[in-house]
Every structure is written in structure tokens, then in C-alpha cells.
N, C-alpha and C positions, 0 to 999 in steps of 0.2 A: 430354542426360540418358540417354537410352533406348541410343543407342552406350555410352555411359559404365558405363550398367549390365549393359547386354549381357558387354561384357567381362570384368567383374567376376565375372558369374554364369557366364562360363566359364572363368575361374578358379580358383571355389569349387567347382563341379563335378569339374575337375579334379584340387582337392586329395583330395576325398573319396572320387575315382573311384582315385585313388593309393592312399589309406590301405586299401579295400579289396583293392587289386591286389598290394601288398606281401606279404603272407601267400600269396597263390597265386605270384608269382614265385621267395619265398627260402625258403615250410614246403614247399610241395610239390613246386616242379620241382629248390630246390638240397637241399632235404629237411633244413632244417630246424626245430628243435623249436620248439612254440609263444612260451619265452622268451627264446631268444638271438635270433629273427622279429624282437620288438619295436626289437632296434637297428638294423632295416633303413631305419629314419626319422630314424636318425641323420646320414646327408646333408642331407635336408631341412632339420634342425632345425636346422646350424651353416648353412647358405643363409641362412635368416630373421633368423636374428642378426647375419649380417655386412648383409644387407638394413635392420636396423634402426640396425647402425653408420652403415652409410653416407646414410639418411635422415635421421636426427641432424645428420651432419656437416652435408650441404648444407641442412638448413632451419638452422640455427647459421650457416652464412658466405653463403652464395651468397642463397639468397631472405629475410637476416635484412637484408643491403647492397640489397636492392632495396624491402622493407617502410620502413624509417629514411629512404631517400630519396626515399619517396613514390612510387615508379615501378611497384610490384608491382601486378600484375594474378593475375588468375583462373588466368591458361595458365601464370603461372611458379610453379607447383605441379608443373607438367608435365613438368619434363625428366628426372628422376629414373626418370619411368612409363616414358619412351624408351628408356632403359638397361635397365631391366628386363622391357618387351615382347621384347627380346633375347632376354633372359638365359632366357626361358621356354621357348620352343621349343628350344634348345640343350640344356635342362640335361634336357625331356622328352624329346627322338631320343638323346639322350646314354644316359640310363637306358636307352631303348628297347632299342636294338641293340649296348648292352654286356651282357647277361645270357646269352649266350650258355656255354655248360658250360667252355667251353675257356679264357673267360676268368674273372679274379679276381675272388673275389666284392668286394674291397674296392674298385675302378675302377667298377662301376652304382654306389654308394652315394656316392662320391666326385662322381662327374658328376651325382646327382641334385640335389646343391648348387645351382646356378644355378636350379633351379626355386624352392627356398623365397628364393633370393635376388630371384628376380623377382616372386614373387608381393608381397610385402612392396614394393619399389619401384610396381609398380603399384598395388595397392590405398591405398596411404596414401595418394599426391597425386591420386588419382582423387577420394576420400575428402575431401579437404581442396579440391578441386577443385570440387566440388559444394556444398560450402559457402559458399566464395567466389563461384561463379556465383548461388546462388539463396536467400544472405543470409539474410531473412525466411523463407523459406518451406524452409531448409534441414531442418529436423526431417522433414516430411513429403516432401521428394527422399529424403532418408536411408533412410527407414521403407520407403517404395516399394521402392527399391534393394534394401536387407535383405529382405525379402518377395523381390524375385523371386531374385535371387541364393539365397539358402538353399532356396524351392522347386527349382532345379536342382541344388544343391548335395544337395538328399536324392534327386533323380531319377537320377542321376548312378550311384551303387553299385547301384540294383535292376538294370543291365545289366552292369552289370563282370562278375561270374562268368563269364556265357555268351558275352561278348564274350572273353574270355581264352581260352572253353574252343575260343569255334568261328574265331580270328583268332589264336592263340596270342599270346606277350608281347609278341613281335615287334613285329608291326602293330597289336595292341590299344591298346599302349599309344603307339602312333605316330598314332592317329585324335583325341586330344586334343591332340597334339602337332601336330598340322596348323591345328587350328583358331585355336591360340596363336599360328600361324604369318601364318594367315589375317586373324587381330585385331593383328600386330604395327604394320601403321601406324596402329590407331588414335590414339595418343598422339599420335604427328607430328603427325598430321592436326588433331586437336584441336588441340596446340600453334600452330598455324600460321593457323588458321581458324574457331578456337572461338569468341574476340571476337564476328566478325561473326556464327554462327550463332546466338550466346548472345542477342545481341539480336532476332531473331525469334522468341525465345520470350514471348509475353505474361508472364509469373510471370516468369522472369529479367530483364526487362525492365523489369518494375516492382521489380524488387530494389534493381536499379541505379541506378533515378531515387531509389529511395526515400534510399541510400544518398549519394549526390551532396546530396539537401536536408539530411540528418543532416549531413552536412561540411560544408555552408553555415554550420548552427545554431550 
């Protein structure tokens, strides 16, 4: 859980670290005005959509053929996060270091796509992943998660300004970019080994058993 939410809350941080950062990358260094600014989130927002096509699709075929045949576990929420821990760091260095004066402003907004693409493949099967590991007690994983995720998510912009001013876009915006980097096995890793860790958790543990005597009943 604590990996799981970690990730998440650097994410969420993330996003919000971007929403502030967008008006000082495209009002003030490409100069411009406060409402043409606002379609600078216009990458993001076709990212997320295509992120919610394609989690649609695969819980519709791929984990709906594993639920019917009884074979679905906790971790096969998780392949989708593995695409999209990608897709995160790519679509952040992308933005990063295409803002440059010389190039077009519609190429950073184009490459920022894979960010809201990834965030969306991450968070939903993490999401749906935490449910399935901790059944009963999922409300209170949830609330946890939400709590600390949104406390970094509001932590997140009170540095953005002065991170931009004294790292310029370049690098500023490459230090949440590294982190997404740093957190991209975590899904594998879960994928691959979450099973066994899930059961050394007492409350997951007892999810589990709880859940086995229900399908007995």
C-alpha cells in the first residue's frame, strides 16, 4: 500500500506542480496572454482521454477474459500502470526540454500527451488494485491514499514558482520528471511480487481469508 500510494502522491503532485508551471512556461517566457495560456493543457487533456480509451478497452477484453474464468487476481489490474509508468517520464522530459524559443510552440504541448496518458493508466489500476488487495478494508486504504496523495498534491505548487525561477523550465520541470522515472518499476515490481507481499500484510491478509470463506458460502 504505502509504495502504491507513494506513487500516486507523486503523480498528483506532479499534475498540480504542471498546472502551476504552464502559465510561467507559455504567459511569461513564450508571452502569452492569460486566455489563449489556458490551451496550454490542451496536450494533457487529449493524454487522459486516450488513457481512459485505452483502460476501457483492456478492463472490457483482457482482465474481463480473466474475471469469467475465475483466474483474475489483484496484480492483473496492473499491466496497464506498466504502460503508463512509461508513458510518464517520457511525455514529462518531452515537455521539458522541447520549450525551448526556437522550437514550436505546438511540439511541448503535443509531447505533453503521454503525461495525462500515463497518469490515467496509473492511477485507475493502482486504484482498482487496492481494492482488490484489501476487499473489506478498501474504504479506509482509499481515504489514506486520498489524504496523503492530495496533501502532496497541494505541497507540490507552493514550490513551483521559485523552482522555475532559480532551475528555469528546463531542469524544473525535469526534477518530477526523474522521480516518475525513479517510481517507473514500481508497477512491474508489484505486478510480479505483489501476491506474496500482499499476504504479509495482516488487514490484506485477512481480506483474503475473508474473501475465500465468502466463496465457500
Amino acid at each position: 500500500m504505502l509504495v502504491a500510494s507513494l506513487y500516486m502522491a507523486i503523480i498528483y503532485g506532479t499534475v498540480y506542480m504542471l498546472m502551476a508551471a504552464m502559465p510561467i512556461v507559455y504567459n511569461e517566457y513564450r508571452g502569452w496572454n492569460k486566455g489563449i495560456g489556458g490551451l496550454a493543457f490542451t496536450g494533457i487533456a487529449v493524454g487522459i482521454l486516450m488513457g481512459l480509451v485505452y483502460a476501457i478497452y483492456d478492463n472490457n477484453r483482457r482482465h474481463m477474459k480473466l474475471f469469467l474464468s475465475k483466474t483474475a487476481t489483484a496484480e492483473s489490474r496492473l499491466p496497464p500502470a506498466i504502460v503508463g509508468a512509461v508513458a510518464l517520464p517520457v511525455g514529462t522530459l518531452a515537455f521539458a526540454w522541447t520549450n525551448y524559443p526556437i522550437i514550436h510552440w505546438s511540439v511541448s504541448i503535443i509531447l505533453s500527451a503521454p503525461f495525462g496518458f500515463g497518469c490515467v493508466l496509473v492511477i485507475l489500476p493502482i486504484v482498482n488494485y487496492l481494492i482488490d488487495s484489501y476487499t473489506i478494508y478498501a474504504a479506509s486504504v482509499l481515504a489514506a491514499a486520498a489524504i496523503f496523495r492530495s496533501i502532496v498534491g497541494v505541497v507540490f505548487p507552493l514550490f513551483t514558482t521559485q523552482m522555475y525561477k532559480n532551475l528555469g523550465i528546463y531542469w524544473a520541470t525535469s526534477v518530477p520528471a526523474f522521480l516518475t522515472l525513479a517510481c517507473m518499476p514500481f508497477p512491474l515490481v508489484m505486478y510480479r511480487y505483489g501476491g506474496a507481499l500482499r499476504m504479509k500484510c495482516k488487514y490484506a491478509f485477512e481480506a483474503a481469508e475473508m474473501m475465500r470463506r465468502m466463496q465457500k458460502d
